[in-house]
C-alpha positions as CSV (number, residue, x, y, z in Angstrom):
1,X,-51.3,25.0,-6.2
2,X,-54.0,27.2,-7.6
3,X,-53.6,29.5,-4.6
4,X,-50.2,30.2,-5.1
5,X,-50.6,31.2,-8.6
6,X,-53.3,33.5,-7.0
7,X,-51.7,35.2,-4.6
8,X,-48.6,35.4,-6.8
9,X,-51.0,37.8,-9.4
10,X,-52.7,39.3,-6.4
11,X,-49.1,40.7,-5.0
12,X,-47.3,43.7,-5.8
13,X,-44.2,42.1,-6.1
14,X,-42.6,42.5,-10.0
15,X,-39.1,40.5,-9.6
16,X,-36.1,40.9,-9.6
17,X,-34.5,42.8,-12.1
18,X,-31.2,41.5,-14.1
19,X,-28.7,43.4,-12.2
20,X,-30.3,42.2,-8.8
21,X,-29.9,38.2,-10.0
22,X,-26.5,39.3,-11.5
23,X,-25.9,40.1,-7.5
24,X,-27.0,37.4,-5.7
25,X,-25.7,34.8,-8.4
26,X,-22.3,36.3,-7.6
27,X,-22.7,36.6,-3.5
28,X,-23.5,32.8,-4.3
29,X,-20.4,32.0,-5.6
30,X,-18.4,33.8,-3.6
31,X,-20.0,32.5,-0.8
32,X,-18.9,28.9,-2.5
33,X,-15.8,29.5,-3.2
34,X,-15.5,31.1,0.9
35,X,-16.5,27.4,2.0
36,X,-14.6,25.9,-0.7
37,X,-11.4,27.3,0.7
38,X,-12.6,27.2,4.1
39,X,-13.3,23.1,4.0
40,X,-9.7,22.5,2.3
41,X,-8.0,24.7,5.7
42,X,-10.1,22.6,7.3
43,X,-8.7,19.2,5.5
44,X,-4.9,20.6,5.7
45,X,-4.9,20.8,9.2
46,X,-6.6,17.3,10.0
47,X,-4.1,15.8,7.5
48,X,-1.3,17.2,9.1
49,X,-2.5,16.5,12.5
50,X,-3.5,12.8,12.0
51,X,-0.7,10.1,11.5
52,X,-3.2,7.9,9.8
53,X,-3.7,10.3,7.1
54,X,0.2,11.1,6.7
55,X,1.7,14.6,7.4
56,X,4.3,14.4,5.0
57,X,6.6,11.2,4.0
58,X,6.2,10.3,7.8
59,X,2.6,9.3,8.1
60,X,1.4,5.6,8.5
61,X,-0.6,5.4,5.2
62,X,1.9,6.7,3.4
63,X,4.8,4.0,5.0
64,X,2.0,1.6,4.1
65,X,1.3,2.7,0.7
66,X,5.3,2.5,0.0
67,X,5.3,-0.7,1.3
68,X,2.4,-2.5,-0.5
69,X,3.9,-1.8,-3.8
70,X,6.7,-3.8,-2.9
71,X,4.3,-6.4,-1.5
72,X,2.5,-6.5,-5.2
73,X,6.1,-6.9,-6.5
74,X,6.8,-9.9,-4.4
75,X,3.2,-11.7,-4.6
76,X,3.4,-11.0,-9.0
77,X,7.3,-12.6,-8.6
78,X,5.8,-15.9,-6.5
79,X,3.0,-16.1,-9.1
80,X,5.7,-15.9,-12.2
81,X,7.6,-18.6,-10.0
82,X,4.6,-20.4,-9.3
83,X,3.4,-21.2,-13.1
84,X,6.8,-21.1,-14.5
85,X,8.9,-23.8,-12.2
86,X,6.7,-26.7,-12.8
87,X,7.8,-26.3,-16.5
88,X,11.8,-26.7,-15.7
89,X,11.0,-29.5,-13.6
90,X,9.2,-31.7,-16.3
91,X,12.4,-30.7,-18.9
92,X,15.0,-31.9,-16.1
93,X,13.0,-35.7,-16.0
């Protein structure tokens, strides 16, 4: 570690000045925001392409998603059922 701090002093090398970090702090982001819209082309086009994923209302999650809510409908019902008819049958008796 000593040796870098060393050669650091030793060199003729002063920095960078504001307007140079100003620079590369802004190539930096718009090299993210590049990749940023590059990965969500990227994303689009596998969505679309996959049926898993769902292009649209026709995809297979998206059937499945529909359906599951009316599966948590049903299995909530048979639960109300469930706790609930035992209690008319003891009144009947």
């Amino acid at each position: 570690m000593k040796e870098l701090i060393e050669t650091s002093k030793n060199s003729s090398w002063k920095g960078y000045t504001l307007e140079e970090l100003y620079l590369r702090r802004a190539e930096i982001y718009a090299r993210k925001e590049i990749e940023k819209y590059r990965l969500t082309l990227a994303t689009e086009g596998m969505r679309r392409s996959t049926p898993l994923l769902g292009g649209g209302g026709s995809g297979l999650m998206s059937k499945a998603s529909g359906w599951m809510s009316y599966l948590e409908y049903g299995l909530v019902a048979y639960r109300v059922v469930r706790r609930v008819l035992p209690f008319f049958r003891r009144r009947k008796k």
